[in-house]
C-alpha positions as CSV (number, residue, x, y, z in Angstrom):
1,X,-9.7,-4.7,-17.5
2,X,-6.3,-5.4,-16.9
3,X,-4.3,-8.9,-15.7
4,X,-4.4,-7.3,-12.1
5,X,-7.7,-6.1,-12.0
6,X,-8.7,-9.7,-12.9
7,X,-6.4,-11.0,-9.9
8,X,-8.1,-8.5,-7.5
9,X,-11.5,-9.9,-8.7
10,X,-10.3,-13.2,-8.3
11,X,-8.9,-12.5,-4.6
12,X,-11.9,-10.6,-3.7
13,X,-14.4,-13.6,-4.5
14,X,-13.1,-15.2,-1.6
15,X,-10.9,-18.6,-0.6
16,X,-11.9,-20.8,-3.2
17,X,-10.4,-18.2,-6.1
18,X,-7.7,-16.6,-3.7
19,X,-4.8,-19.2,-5.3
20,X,-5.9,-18.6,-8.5
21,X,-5.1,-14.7,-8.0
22,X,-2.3,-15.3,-6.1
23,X,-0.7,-17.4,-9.2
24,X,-1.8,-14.6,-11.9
25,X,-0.4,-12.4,-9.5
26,X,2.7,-13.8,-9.2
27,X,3.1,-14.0,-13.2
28,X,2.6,-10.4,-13.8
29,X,5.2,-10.4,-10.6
30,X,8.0,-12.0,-13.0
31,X,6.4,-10.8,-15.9
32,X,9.7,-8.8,-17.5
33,X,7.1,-7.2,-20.1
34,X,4.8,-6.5,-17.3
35,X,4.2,-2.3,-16.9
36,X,5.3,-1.1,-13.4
37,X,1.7,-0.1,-12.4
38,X,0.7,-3.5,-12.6
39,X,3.6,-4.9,-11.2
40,X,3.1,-2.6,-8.4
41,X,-0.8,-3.9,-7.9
42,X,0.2,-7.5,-8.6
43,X,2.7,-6.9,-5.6
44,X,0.2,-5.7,-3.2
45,X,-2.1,-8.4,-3.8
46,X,0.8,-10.8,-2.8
47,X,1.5,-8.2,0.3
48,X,-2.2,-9.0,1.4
49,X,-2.4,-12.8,0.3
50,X,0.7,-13.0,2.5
51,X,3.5,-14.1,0.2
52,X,5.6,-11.0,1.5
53,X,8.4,-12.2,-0.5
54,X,7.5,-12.0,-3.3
55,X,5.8,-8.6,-2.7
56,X,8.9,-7.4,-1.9
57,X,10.2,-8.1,-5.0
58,X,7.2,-7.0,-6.8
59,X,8.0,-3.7,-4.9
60,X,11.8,-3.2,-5.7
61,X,11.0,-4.0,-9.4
62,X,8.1,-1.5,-9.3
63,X,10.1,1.0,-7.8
64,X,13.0,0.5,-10.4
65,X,10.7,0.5,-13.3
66,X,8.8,3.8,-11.7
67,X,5.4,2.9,-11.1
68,X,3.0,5.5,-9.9
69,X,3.6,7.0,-6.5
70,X,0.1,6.3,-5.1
71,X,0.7,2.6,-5.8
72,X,3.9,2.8,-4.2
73,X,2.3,4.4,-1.7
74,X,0.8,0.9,-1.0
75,X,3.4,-1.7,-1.4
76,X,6.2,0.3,-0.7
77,X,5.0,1.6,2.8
78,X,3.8,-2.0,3.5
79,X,6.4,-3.7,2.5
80,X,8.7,-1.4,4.4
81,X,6.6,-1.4,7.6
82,X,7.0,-5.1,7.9
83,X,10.0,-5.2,8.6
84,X,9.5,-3.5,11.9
85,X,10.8,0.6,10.9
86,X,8.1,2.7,11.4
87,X,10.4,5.7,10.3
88,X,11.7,3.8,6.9
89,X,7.7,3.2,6.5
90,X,6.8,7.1,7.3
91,X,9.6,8.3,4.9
92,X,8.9,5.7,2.1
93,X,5.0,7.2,2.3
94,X,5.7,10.7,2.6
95,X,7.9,10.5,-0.7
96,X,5.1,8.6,-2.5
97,X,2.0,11.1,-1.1
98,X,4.0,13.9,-2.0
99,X,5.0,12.9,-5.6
100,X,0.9,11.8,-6.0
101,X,-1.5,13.5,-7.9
102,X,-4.6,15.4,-6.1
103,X,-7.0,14.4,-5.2
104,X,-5.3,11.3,-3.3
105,X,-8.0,8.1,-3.3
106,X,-9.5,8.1,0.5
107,X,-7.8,5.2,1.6
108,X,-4.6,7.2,1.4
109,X,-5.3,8.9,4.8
110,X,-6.0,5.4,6.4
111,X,-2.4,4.0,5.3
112,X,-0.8,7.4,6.8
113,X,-2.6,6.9,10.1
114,X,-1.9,3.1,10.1
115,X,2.3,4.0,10.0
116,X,1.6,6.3,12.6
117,X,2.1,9.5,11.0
118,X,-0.2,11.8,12.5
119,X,0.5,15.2,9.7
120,X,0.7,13.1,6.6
121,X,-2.7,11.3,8.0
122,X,-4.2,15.1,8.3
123,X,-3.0,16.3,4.8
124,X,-3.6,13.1,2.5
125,X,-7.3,13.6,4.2
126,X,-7.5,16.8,3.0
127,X,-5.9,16.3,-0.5
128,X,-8.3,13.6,-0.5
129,X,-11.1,15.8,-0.2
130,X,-12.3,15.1,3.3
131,X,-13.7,17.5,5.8
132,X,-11.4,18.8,8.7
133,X,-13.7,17.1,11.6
134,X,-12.8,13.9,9.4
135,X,-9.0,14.7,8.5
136,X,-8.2,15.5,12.3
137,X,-10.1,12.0,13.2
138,X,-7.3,10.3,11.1
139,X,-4.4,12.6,12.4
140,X,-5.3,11.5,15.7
141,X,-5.0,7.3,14.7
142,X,-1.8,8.3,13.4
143,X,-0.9,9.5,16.6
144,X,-2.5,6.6,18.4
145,X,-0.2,4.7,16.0
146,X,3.0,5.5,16.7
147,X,4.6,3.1,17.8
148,X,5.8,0.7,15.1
149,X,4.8,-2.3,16.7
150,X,1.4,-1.0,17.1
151,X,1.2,0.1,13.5
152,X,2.5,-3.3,12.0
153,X,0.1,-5.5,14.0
154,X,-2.9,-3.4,12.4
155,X,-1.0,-3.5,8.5
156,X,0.6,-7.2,9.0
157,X,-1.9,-8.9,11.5
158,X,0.8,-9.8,13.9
């Protein structure tokens, strides 16, 4: 188990651990010995604690150090979403699905719809494995999504 899996676990047994994780996340964060995959995880567990700062670094380091595209896929789309460009967000995932290995985890279809991006929604459902009455349910939330505002108040909460 690695420093970020422990942070996840942490996180995910609810608001009396979530500063704990937050903190370990952050030190893997600023870790400089820290590998890029974990930086990448620690990042988006700061994305979703909502210290998008430092996730933002987390991301820029990850993507310097070359952390695996299906993290990225994550942190970078997030990260980039926030800020209000749907198109920057859409890019930033279609680079990371398309560098990806198969078969993409099934949340990868999820994120595509969420940016609003109804053909990468369809084919990370399929590369995921799902059937095409599924992959064409997600193409149409990433039409439904289009509009950037739309899609960051269902990543960010605003």
């Amino acid at each position: 188990m690695t420093a970020s899996d422990v942070a996840w676990t942490l996180y995910r047994e609810g608001p009396g651990r979530r500063e704990e994780a937050t903190e370990l996340a952050q030190g893997i964060a600023c870790d400089s010995n820290a590998e890029p995959d974990e930086v990448a995880r620690a990042g988006t567990l700061l994305f979703a604690a909502g210290r998008f700062e430092d996730a933002d670094a987390a991301r820029a380091r990850a993507l310097a150090d070359g952390a695996a595209p299906q993290l990225l896929a994550y942190l970078d789309t997030a990260c980039t979403l926030r800020t209000g460009d749907g198109r920057a967000a859409r890019a930033a995932l279609a680079h990371h699905l398309a560098a990806a290995p198969d078969p993409l985890h099934t949340d990868m279809p999820w994120l595509a719809a969420t940016t609003g991006a109804p053909l990468l929604a369809w084919q990370a459902a399929r590369r995921a494995g799902l059937s095409a009455p599924a992959a064409a349910r997600y193409a149409a939330q990433g039409a439904w999504n289009r509009s950037p505002q739309r899609a960051c108040r269902v990543v960010c909460g605003r």
